[in-house]
Every structure is written in structure tokens, then in C-alpha cells.
C-alpha positions as CSV (number, residue, x, y, z in Angstrom):
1,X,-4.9,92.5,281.7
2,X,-1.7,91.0,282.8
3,X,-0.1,88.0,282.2
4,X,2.2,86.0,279.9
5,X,0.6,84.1,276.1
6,X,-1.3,81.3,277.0
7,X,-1.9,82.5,280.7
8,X,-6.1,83.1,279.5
9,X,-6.1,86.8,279.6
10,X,-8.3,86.8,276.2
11,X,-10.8,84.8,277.7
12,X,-11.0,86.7,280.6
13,X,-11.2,90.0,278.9
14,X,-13.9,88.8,276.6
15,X,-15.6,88.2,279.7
16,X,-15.3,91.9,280.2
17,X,-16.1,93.2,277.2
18,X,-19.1,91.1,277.4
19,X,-20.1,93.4,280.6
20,X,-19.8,96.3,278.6
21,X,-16.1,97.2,278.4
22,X,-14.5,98.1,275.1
23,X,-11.2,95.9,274.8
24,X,-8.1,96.9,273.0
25,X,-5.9,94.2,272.3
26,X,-2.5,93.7,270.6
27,X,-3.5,90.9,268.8
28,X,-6.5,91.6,267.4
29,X,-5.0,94.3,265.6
30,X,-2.4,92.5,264.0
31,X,-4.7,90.1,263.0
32,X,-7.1,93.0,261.3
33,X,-3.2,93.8,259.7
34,X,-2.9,90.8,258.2
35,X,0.2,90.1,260.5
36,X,-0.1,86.8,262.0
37,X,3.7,85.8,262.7
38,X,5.4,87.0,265.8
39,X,7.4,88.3,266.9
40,X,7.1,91.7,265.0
41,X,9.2,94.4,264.0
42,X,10.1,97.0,266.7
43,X,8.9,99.6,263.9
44,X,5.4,97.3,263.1
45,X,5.4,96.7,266.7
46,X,4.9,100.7,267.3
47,X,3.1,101.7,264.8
48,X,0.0,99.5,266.5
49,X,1.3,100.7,270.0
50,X,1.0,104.4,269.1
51,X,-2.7,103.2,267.4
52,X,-3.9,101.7,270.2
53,X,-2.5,104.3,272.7
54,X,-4.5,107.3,270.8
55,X,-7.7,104.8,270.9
56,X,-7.2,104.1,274.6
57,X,-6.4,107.9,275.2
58,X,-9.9,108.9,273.2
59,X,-12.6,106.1,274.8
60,X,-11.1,107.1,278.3
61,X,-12.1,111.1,277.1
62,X,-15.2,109.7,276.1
63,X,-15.9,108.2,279.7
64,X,-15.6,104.3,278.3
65,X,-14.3,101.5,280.3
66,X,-11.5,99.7,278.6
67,X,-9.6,96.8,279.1
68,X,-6.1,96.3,278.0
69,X,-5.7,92.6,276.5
70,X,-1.8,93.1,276.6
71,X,0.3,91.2,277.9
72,X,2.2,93.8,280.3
73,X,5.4,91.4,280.4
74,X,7.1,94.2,282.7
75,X,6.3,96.4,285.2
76,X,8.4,99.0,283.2
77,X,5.0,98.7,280.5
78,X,2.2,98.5,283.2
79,X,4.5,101.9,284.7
80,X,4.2,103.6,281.2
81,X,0.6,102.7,280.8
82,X,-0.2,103.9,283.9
83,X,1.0,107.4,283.1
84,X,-0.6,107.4,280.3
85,X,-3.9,107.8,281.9
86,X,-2.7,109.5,285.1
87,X,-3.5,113.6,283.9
88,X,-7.5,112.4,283.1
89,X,-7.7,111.2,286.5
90,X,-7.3,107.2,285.9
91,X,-6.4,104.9,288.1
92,X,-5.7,101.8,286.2
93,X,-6.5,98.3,288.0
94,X,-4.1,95.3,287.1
95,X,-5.6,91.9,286.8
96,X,-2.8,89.3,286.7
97,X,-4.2,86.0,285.4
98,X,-1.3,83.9,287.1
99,X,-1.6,80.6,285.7
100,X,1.2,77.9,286.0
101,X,3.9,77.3,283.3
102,X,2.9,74.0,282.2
103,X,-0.5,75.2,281.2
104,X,0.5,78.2,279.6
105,X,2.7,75.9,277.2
106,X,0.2,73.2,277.4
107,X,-2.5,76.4,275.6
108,X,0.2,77.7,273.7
109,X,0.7,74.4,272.1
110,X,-2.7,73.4,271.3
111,X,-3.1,76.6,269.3
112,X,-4.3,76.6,265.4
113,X,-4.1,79.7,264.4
114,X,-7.7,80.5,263.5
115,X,-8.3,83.8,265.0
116,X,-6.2,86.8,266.9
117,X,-7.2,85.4,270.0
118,X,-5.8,81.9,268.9
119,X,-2.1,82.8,267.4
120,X,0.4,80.2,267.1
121,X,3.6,80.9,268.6
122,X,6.6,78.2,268.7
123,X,7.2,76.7,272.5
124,X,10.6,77.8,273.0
125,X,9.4,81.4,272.4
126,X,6.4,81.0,274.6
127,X,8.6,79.7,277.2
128,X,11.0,82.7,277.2
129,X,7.8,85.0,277.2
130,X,6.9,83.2,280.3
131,X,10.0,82.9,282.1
132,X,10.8,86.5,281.4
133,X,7.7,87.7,282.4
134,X,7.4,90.2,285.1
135,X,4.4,89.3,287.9
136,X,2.8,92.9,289.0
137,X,2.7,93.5,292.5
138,X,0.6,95.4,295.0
139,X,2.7,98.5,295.0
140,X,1.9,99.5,291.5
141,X,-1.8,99.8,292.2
142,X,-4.8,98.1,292.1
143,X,-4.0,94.8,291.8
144,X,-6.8,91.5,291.3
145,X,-4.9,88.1,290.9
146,X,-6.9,85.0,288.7
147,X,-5.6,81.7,289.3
């Protein structure tokens, strides 16, 4: 998954693990943490990113489809990720949920906080997310746009 907070990359992921795929997402396991203020630490932040990179590492072994409910803000990230998986023989597929700004702050906005899927993040700091965000293109890979 691929796109900035508030862009419905949860939703469409639950979607997916619905159909069978195991999902790993950042949030979820800060909210299993008790960690429901962002943003985090860079040492919090990769202490779950090394977690979640051993779990993706060992369903993949175990021949498991996963989906990635990150948020993949650069293409320097998706790049990493993609290596990651490269030496089991891989091929990662991208989907970029590219949704407009003013409904990604209109979501981010009407959040309450109730669930990791549902974290409240102040405006101004979901506005820099998305106007820092990096769309993927077709020459990383695989590539499936949502609108």
C-alpha cells in the first residue's frame, strides 16, 4: 500500500486481508504498543520497523501473501522494501490509493482516535505528510493506482 494518512489505504488493505492476505501495518503495532501520539521517535520508530521487517521476511518464507499498510511516503522506502524481498524471488506490486488533498484532510480531520486504523493526527501535520509525499511511478514496478 501506498499513499499518504487519510488517502484510505487501511480500508483498502482490510479489503485484502479479508481475501486472505496477512497485513502488516505501522499503526497497528503502535497501537498494540500503547503508542498512540505521532510522530515517533526515530529510535521507537525502528525498533517497530526492524519488527515488522523480520515478520514480513518470515510469512514471505512461509509462502504467505502480505500486504504492507505503510504509507511508502518515498520512493527511497518503496526502493528499500523492494530489496528487501528481491533474494526470495519477490516482486513487490505497488497500489497507490491517490486520493485528492482535500479529502485526505477532510478523513484526517474527522478522526477520533478509537482504533490504529483511526489515529488522530493534527492538520498541519497531515498536510505536510501529504504535500511531501512521493507518488510511485511505473518504473519501480508493478504499479495499480485507486482513485
Amino acid at each position: 500500500m501506498c499513499g499518504p494518512s487519510g488517502s484510505g489505504k487501511s480500508t483498502y488493505a482490510r479489503g485484502l486481508e479479508v481475501d486472505g492476505m496477512v497485513r502488516l501495518s505501522f499503526d497497528v503495532e503502535m497501537w498494540r504498543r500503547g503508542l498512540t501520539q505521532v510522530p515517533l521517535s526515530p529510535s521507537v520508530r525502528a525498533e517497530i520497523e526492524s519488527d515488522l521487517r523480520t515478520r514480513l521476511r518470515s510469512l514471505v518464507a512461509a509462502g504467505q501473501d502480505v500486504v504492507l499498510d505503510f504509507s511508502f511516503w518515498s520512493r527511497a522506502m518503496r526502493d528499500d522494501y523492494r530489496g528487501l524481498l528481491g533474494d526470495v524471488g519477490v516482486v513487490p506490486e505497488t497500489i497507490y490509493l491517490a486520493t485528492d488533498r482535500e479529502t485526505v484532510l477532510a478523513r484526517v480531520r474527522d478522526r477520533l482516535g478509537r482504533d490504529a486504523d483511526d489515529f488522530v493526527i493534527p492538520e498541519e501535520l497531515a498536510a505536510e505528510y501529504f504535500d511531501h509525499f512521493e507518488a510511485p511511478t511505473p518504473d519501480e514496478g508493478p504499479l495499480t493506482v485507486v482513485r
